[in-house]
C-alpha positions in Angstrom: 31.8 32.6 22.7 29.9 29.5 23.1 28.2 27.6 20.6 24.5 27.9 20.8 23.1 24.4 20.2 19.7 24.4 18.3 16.8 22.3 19.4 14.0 21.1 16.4 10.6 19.3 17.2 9.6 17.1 15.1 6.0 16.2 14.6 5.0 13.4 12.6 1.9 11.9 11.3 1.8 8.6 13.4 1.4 6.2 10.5 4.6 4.0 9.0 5.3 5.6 6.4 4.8 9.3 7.8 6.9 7.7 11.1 10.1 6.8 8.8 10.3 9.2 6.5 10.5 11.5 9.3 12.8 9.5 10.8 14.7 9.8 7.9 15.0 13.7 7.7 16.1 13.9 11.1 19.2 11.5 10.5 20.0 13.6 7.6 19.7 16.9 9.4 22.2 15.5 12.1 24.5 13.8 9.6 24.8 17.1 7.4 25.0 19.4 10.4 29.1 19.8 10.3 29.1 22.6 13.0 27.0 20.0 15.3 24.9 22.4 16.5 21.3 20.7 15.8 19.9 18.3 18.5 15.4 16.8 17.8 13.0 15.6 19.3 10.7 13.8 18.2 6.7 14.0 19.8 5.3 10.8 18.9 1.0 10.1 19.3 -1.3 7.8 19.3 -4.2 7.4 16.5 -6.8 4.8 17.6 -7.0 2.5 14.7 -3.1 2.2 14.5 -2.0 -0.5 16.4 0.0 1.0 19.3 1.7 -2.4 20.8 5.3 -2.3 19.2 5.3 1.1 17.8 7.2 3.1 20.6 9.8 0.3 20.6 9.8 0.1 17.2 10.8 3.9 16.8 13.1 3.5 19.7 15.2 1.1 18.1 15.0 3.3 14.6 16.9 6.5 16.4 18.4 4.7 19.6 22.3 4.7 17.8 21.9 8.5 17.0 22.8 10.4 20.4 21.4 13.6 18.9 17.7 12.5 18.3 15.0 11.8 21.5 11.6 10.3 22.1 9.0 12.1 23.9 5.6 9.8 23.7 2.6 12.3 24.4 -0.5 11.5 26.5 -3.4 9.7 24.7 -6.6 11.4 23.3 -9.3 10.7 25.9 -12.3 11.8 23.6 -11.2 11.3 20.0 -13.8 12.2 17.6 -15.8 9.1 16.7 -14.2 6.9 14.2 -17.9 6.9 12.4 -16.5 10.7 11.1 -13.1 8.7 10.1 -14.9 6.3 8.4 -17.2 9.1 5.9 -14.2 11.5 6.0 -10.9 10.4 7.1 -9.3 13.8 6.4 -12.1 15.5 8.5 -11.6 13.1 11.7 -7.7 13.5 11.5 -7.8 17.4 11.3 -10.1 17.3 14.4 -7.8 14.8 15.9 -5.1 17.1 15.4 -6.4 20.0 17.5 -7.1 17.9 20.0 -3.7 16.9 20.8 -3.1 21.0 20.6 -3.0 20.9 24.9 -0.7 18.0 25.3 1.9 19.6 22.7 1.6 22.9 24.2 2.6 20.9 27.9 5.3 19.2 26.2 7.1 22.3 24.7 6.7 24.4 27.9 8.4 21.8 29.7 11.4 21.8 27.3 11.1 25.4 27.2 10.7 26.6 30.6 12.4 23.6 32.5 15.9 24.7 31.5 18.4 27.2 33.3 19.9 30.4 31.1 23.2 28.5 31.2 22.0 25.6 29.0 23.4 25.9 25.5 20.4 24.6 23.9 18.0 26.5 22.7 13.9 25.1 21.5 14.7 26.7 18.1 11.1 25.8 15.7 8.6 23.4 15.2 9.0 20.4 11.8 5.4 19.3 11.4 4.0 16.5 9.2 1.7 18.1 6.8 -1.5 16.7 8.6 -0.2 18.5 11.8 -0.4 22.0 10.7 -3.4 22.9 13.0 -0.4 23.1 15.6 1.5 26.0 14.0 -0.7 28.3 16.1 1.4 26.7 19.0 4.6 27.5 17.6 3.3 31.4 17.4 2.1 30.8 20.7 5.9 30.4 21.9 7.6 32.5 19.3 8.9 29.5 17.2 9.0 29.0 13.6 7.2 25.9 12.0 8.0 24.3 8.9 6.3 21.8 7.0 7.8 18.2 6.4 5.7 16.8 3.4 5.5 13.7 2.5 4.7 13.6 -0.7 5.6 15.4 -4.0 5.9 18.8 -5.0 2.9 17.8 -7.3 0.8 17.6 -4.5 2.0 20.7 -2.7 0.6 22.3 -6.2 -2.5 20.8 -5.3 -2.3 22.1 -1.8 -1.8 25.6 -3.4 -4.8 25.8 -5.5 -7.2 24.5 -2.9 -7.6 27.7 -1.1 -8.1 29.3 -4.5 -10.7 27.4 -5.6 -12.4 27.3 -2.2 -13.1 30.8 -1.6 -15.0 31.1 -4.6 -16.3 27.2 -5.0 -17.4 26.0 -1.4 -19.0 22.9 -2.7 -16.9 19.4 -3.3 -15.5 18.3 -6.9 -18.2 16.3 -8.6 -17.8 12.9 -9.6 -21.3 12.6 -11.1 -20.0 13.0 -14.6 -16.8 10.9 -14.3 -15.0 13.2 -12.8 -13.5 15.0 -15.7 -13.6 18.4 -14.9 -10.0 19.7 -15.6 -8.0 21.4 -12.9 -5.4 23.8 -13.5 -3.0 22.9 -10.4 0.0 25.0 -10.1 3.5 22.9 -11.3 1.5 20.7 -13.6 2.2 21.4 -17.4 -0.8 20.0 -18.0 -4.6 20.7 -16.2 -5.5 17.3 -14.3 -8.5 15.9 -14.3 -10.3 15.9 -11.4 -10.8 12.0 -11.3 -7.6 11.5 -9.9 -7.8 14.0 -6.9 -7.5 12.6 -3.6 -11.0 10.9 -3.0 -11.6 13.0 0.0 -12.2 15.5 -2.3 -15.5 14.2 -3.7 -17.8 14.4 -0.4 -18.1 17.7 1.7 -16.4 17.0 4.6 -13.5 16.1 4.0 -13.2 18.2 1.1 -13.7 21.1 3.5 -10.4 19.6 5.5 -8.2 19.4 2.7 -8.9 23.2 2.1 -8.3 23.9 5.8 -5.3 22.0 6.1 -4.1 23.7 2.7 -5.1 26.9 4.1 -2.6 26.7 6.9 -0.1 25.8 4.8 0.7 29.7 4.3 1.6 30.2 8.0 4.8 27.6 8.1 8.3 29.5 7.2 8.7 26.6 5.1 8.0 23.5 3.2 10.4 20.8 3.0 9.4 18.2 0.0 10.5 15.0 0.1 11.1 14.6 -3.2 13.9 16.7 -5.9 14.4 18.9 -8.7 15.6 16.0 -10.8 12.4 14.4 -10.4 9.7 17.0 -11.0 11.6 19.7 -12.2 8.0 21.5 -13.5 6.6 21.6 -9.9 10.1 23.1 -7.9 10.4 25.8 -11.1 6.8 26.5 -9.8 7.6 27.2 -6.2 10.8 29.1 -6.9 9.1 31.4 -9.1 6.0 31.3 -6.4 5.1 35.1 -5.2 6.2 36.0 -2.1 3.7 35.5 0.4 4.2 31.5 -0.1 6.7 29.8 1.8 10.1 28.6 0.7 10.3 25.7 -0.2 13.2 23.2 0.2 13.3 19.7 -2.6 15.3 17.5 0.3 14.5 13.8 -1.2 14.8 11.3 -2.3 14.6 9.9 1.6 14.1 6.2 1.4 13.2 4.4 4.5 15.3 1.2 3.8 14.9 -0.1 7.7 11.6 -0.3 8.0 11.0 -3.4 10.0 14.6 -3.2 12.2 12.9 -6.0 14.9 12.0 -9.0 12.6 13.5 -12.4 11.9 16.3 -11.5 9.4 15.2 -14.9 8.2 12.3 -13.7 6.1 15.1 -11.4 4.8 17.2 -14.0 3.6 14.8 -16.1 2.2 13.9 -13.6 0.1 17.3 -12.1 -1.6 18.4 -15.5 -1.6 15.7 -16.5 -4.1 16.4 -13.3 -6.2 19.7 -13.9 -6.0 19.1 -17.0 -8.3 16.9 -15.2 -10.7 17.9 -14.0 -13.9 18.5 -10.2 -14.3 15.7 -7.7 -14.8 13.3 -11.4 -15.0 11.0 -10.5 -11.7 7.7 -8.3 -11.3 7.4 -7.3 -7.7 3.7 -6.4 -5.8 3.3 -4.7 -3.2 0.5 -2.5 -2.1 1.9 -0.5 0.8 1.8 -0.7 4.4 -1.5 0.2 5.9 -4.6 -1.9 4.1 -4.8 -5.6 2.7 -6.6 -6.8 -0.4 -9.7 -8.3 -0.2 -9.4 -11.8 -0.7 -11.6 -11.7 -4.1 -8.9 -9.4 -5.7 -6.0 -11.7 -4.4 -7.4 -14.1 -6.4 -7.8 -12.3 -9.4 -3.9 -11.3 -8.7 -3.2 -14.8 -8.7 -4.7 -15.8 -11.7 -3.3 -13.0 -13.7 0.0 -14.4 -12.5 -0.7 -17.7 -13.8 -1.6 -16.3 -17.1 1.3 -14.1 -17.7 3.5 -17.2 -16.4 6.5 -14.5 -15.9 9.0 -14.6 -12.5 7.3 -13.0 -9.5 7.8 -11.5 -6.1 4.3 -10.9 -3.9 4.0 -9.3 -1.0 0.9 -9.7 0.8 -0.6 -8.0 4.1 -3.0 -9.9 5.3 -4.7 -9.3 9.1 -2.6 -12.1 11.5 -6.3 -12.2 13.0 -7.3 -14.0 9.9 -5.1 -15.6 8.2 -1.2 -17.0 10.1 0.6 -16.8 6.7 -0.3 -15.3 2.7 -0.1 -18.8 1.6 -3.8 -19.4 3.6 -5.6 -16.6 1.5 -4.1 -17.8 -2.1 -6.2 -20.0 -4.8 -6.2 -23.6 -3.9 -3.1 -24.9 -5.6 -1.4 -22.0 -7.0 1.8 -22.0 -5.5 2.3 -25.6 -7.0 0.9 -24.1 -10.6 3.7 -21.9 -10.2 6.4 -23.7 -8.8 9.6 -22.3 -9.6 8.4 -19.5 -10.8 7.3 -17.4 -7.7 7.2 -16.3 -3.9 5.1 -15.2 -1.9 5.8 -13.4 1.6 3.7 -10.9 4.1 6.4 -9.1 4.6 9.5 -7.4 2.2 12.6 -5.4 2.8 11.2 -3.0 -0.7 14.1 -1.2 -0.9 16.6 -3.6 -1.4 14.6 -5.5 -3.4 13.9 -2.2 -5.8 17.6 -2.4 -5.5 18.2 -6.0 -7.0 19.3 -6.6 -10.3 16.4 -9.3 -10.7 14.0 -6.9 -10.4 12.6 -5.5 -13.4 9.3 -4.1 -12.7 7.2 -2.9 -9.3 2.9 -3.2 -9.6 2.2 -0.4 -6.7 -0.3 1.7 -5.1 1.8 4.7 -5.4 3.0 5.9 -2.4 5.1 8.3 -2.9 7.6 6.1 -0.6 7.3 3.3 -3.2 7.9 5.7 -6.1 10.7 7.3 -4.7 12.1 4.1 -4.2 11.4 2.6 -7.3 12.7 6.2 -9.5 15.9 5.7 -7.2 16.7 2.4 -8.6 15.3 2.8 -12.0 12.6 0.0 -11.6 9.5 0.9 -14.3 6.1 1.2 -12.4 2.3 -0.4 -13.4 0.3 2.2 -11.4 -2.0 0.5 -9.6 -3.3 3.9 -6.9 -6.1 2.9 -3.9 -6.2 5.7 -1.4 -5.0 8.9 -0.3 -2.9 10.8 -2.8 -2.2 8.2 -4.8 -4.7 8.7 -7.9 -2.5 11.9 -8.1 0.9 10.4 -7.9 0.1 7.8 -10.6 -1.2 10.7 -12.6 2.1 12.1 -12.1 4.3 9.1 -12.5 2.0 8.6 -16.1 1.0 11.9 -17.6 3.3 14.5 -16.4 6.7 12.5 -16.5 6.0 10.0 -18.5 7.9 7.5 -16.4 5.2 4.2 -15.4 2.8 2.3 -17.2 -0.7 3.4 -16.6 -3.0 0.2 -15.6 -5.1 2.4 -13.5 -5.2 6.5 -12.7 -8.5 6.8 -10.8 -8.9 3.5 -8.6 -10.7 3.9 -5.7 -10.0 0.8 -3.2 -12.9 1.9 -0.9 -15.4 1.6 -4.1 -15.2 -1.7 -3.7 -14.6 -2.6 -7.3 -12.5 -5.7 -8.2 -9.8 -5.2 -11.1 -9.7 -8.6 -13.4 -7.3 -10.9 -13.9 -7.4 -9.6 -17.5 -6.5 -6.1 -16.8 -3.9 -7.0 -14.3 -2.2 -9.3 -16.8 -1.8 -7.1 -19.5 -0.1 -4.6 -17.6 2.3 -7.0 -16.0 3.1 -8.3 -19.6 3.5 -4.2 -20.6 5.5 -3.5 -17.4 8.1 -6.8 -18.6 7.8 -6.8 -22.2 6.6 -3.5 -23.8 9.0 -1.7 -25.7 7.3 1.7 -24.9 8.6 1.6 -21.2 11.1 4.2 -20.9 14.0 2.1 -19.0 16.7 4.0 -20.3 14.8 7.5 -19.4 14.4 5.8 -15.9 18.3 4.2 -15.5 18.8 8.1 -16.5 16.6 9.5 -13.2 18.0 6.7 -10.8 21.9 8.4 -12.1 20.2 12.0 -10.9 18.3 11.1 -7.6 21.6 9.4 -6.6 23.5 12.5 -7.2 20.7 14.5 -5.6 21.7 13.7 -2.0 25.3 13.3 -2.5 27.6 16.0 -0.9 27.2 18.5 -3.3 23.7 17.5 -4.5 20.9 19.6 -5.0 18.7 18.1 -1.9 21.9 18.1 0.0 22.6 21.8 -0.3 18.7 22.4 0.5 19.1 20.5 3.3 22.4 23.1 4.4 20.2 26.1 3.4 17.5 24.7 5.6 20.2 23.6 8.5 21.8 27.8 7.9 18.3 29.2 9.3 19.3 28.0 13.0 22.9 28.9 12.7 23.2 32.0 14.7 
C-alpha cells in the first residue's frame, strides 16, 4: 500500500519571536518524523506596524535547506481595524485582525485542498495555529480538519488561559488595579494564588480584557495544545494538565525550542566581534541586557542603565534596539563619555546572537524582559535571571521564574513599560550586584535545570516523545 503523506498548516503569529519559534517546531516535526510522512506549510501575514520589507526573505532563508517545509505569503488586510484600538487594547485589535484574515485562509486551504488529483499521496491533514490565531479554528471545522494550538509561552500561562473563562462568566468586568492590584488569583498549575498585579496588562482595561477571555475561550475547540516549554521546567503546571478533566485538550510539553538563528542575513562581523570579546573575559565575569526584539528603551532609562553600570563597575554585555530612524548606532543614544568611563570593561551592540552568548562560559548573568524565548534560553544554559518584565505576558513569567520556581532574582514583577515609569540607576544596580554576587542565587539549582532541559529534547527525552505522540496522530 502506499504511504499516505500528511500535510500540517502552520499559522503563526507574525512577530519574531512567534515567526521562529514556529519555525522551530516545524524543523523538529520533520527531523523526528522517521517514517517521513509529514510535509508544512507555513501561511505567513502581514500586521501593519511590523515592518514587512525583509521579513518574507528573511523566513525564506530560515526554511529554504528543509525540502519538507513551504511558504505561502497570504493577501494583505485592506481594512484593518484602526491602530487607535491597537493602541488602547492591543489584544482587542489583534483578535479582530485575526478574523479578518478568516477569508484569505479559507482561499488558501481550498486551493491546497481542492487543487489536487485523488492520486496525490498527500493529504491537508489539520491546522497548528499560534495561540493568537485561534479565531481560525472555525475554518479548520469548516473543512473537517483538526487544529492544535502552538503556544508560545509557558504552561503557566496556559493555566492562566484556563481560568479566564471561569472567572468571566461570573466576573464580566476587568481586574482592578485601583488598589495595587493585589487581589489573589487562584490560576490552575500554580502552587501558589498570583496576585493579580502581575497579569498581563491587558487585563486591567475592558477591552482587551474581554479578548483575552475570548481568545481563552476558544482554546477548548483545538484537539491540542502544544507548550513550548517541559516537564522539567514547570513540572506543577504539566501535572496540572495531565490530571485536567476531560473536556480540555491534550496537551503536549515539546520545549525547550530555542531559536538560535534568528538573524541568518546579517554581517557575521557583528558576530565576531562580539564572542571574540567574551572570549577574552573571565568565566562567569559578564552581565548581559537585553530587552527583547520588538520595543526600545526610552533614552531617559538608557541612561539610568548606563549609570548603574558605571556604579556596579562589573564586566558587561548591552544590547540595545534603538529605531535606525533615530539613531545609526547605540553608541549615539549613551551618556556623553561612558564608553571611555568604562573602557575595558564593556560593549555595547544593537544587535546579539542571545543564544550563544547565554551559551558562553563568560556569561554569568542575563537582566531581561522575560520572554519566555529569553527564559528558555537562559534555563537551558543555566544563566541566573534579574527579572526585569515590560509587556505582554511577561509580569507573569517573571512571577514564575521568582515565586513559583524559585529560579531568578526578582528586581521587578509588575513593571509596566507603557506606564511610563523610569526604573533608577539605584534599583538597577543592586540587582546586577545580586544577579553577580549574591550568594542566594540558586546556580547550582539552575546548572541542575540546564542538565534536564538538555535531556528533554534528546532522543528519548520527555519533549521528544511528545513530539512522536503528537507526530502518531497523523500516522494512519
Amino acid at each position: 500500500m502506499e504511504k499516505q503523506e500528511a500535510e500540517l498548516i502552520f499559522i503563526p503569529f507574525p512577530i519574531p519571536g512567534h515567526i521562529l519559534s514556529t519555525i522551530e517546531l516545524a524543523k523538529r516535526l520533520i527531523s523526528q518524523d522517521h517514517r517521513r510522512i509529514l510535509t508544512i506549510t507555513i501561511f505567513h501575514w502581514a500586521l501593519p506596524f511590523v515592518p514587512q520589507s525583509d521579513t518574507i526573505a528573511f523566513i525564506q532563508s530560515l526554511v529554504e535547506a528543509e525540502s519538507r517545509i513551504r511558504l505561502v505569503t497570504l493577501p494583505d488586510v485592506q481594512n484593518p481595524p484602526p491602530m487607535e484600538l491597537f493602541d488602547k487594547a492591543s489584544e482587542a485589535y489583534i483578535l479582530e485582525f485575526v478574523k479578518k484574515m478568516i477569508p484569505f485562509v479559507k482561499e488558501a486551504l481550498s486551493t491546497l485542498l481542492y487543487s489536487r488529483d485523488e492520486s496525490d499521496s498527500v493529504r491537508v491533514a489539520g491546522l497548528v495555529l499560534d495561540f493568537f490565531c485561534v479565531p481560525l479554528i472555525d475554518v479548520g471545522n469548516e473543512f473537517n480538519l483538526p487544529s492544535y494550538i502552538f503556544l508560545t509561552c509557558s504552561a503557566g500561562f496556559l493555566g492562566m488561559m484556563k481560568y479566564l473563562p471561569e472567572r468571566y462568566k461570573t466576573i464580566k468586568s476587568e481586574f482592578d488595579r485601583s488598589s495595587g492590584g493585589e487581589e489573589m488569583i487562584p490560576v490552575p498549575g500554580f502552587l501558589s494564588s498570583v496576585p493579580a498585579k502581575v497579569l498581563p496588562p491587558g487585563m486591567f482595561t475592558s477591552e482587551a480584557y474581554e479578548a483575552w477571555a475570548e481568545i481563552a475561550e476558544m482554546f477548548l475547540g483545538a484537539k491540542g495544545i502544544l507548550v513550548n516549554s517541559s516537564t522539567c521546567l514547570e513540572p506543577n503546571a504539566f501535572d496540572y494538565f495531565d490530571r485536567c478533566p476531560d473536556n480540555y485538550p491534550p496537551v503536549y510539553p515539546i520545549g525547550p525550542i530555542l531559536c538560535s538563528n534568528d538573524r541568518p542575513n546579517l554581517d557575521l562581523s557583528d558576530r565576531d566581534r562580539i564572542l571574540r570579546w567574551l572570549d577574552d573575559q573571565p568565566e562567569s565575569s559578564v552581565v548581559f541586557l537585553c530587552f527583547g526584539s520588538l520595543k526600545s528603551l526610552e533614552a531617559s532609562q538608557i541612561k539610568e542603565i548606563a549609570q548603574a553600570l558605571e556604579l556596579v563597575g562589573c564586566r558587561f554585555l548591552w544590547s540595545i534596539r534603538t529605531d535606525p530612524k533615530e539613531y545609526a548606532s547605540p553608541s549615539e543614544i549613551l551618556p556623553g563619555g561612558f564608553m571611555n568611563r568604562v573602557m575595558g570593561l564593556g560593549l555595547v551592540c544593537s544587535w546579539a546572537p542571545q543564544v550563544e552568548i547565554l551559551a558562553h562560559k563568560a556569561v554569568g548573568g542575563f537582566v531581561s524582559h522575560c520572554g519566555w524565548n529569553s527564559i528558555l534560553e537562559s534555563l537551558r544554559f543555566g544563566v541566573p535571571i534579574a527579572t526585569w518584565p515590560m509587556y505582554a505576558e511577561q509580569q507573569l513569567n517573571a512571577f514564575t521564574m521568582v515565586k513559583e520556581l524559585g529560579l531568578a532574582v526578582e528586581m521587578r514583577l509588575d513593571y509596566v513599560r507603557a506606564d511610563g515609569e523610569i526604573v533608577k540607576a539605584d534599583e538597577i544596580a543592586i540587582a546586577v550586584r545580586s544577579l553577580m554576587d549574591g550568594e542566594d542565587v540558586p546556580r547550582k539549582k539552575l546548572k541542575e535545570i540546564a542538565e534536564l532541559a538538555k535531556e528533554a529534547v534528546m532522543v528519548d527525552g520527555p519533549s521528544s516523545v511528545a513530539v512522536r505522540r503528537f507526530i502518531d496522530e497523523f500516522g494512519w
